[in-house]
Structure formats: structure tokens, C-alpha cells
N, C-alpha and C positions, 0 to 999 in steps of 0.2 A: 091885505094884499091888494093890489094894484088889480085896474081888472084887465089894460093892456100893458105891458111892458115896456121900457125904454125902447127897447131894437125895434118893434113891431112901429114903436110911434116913429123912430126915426127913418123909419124903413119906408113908411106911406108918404110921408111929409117930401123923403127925397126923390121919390117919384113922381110926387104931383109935383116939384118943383122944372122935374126933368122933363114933363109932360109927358107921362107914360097915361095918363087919363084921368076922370075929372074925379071929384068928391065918391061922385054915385058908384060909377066903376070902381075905383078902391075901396070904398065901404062893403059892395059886394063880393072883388076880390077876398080881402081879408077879413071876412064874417062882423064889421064894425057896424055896432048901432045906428050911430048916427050919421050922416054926413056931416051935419055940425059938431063933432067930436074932431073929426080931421080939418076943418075950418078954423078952430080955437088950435088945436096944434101946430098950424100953419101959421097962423098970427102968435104964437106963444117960441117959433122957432125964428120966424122974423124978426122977433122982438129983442128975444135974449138970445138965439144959438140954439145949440144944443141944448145947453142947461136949462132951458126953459119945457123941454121935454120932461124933465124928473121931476119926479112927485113930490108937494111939498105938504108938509106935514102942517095940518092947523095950526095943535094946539102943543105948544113949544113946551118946556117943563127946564126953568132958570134955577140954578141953586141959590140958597139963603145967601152967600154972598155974594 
């Protein structure tokens, strides 16, 4: 299990985007470790969107064919 959620990521990201306050303040907002946790989702929501928010699985598992 994921240890933050889609909504929760996408919820800080569009705040800091909206400039409701900086890293520090939404880290301590919503109980999140790191500030650099919300820094990689701000660049991971930049990058791709939304989609860049979900979680992506290592290690893939291809059928024999």
C-alpha cells in the first residue's frame, strides 16, 4: 500500500500550485515527511499531469507470450 494517496498528492500539489503556502507549511499541514516528497510531486505533476501522481509499479510481471 502506498503510504500517501492519489487525492492527498493531488490535493498539496494544487495548493502549492495555488499558492496557499510553501513546501514547509503543507508538509506540516498534512503530517508529510518530507518537504522533498512534495517537491518530486510538484515536478512529477509538471511533468506528466495528474498521471504522474500514481503510483508506479517496479517490477512489471509480462506473460510467455
Amino acid at each position: 500500500m502506498a503510504k500517501y494517496d492519489y487525492k492527498l498528492k493531488l490535493t498539496v500539489v494544487q495548493e502549492y500550485l495555488n499558492g496557499a503556502g510553501s513546501y514547509v507549511y503543507l508538509k506540516n499541514k498534512y503530517g508529510i515527511k518530507s518537504s522533498t516528497q512534495i517537491d518530486n510531486w510538484v515536478h512529477q505533476y509538471r511533468q506528466f499531469g495528474k498521471d504522474g501522481l500514481h503510483r508506479q509499479l517496479k517490477n512489471k510481471i509480462y506473460s510467455v507470450q
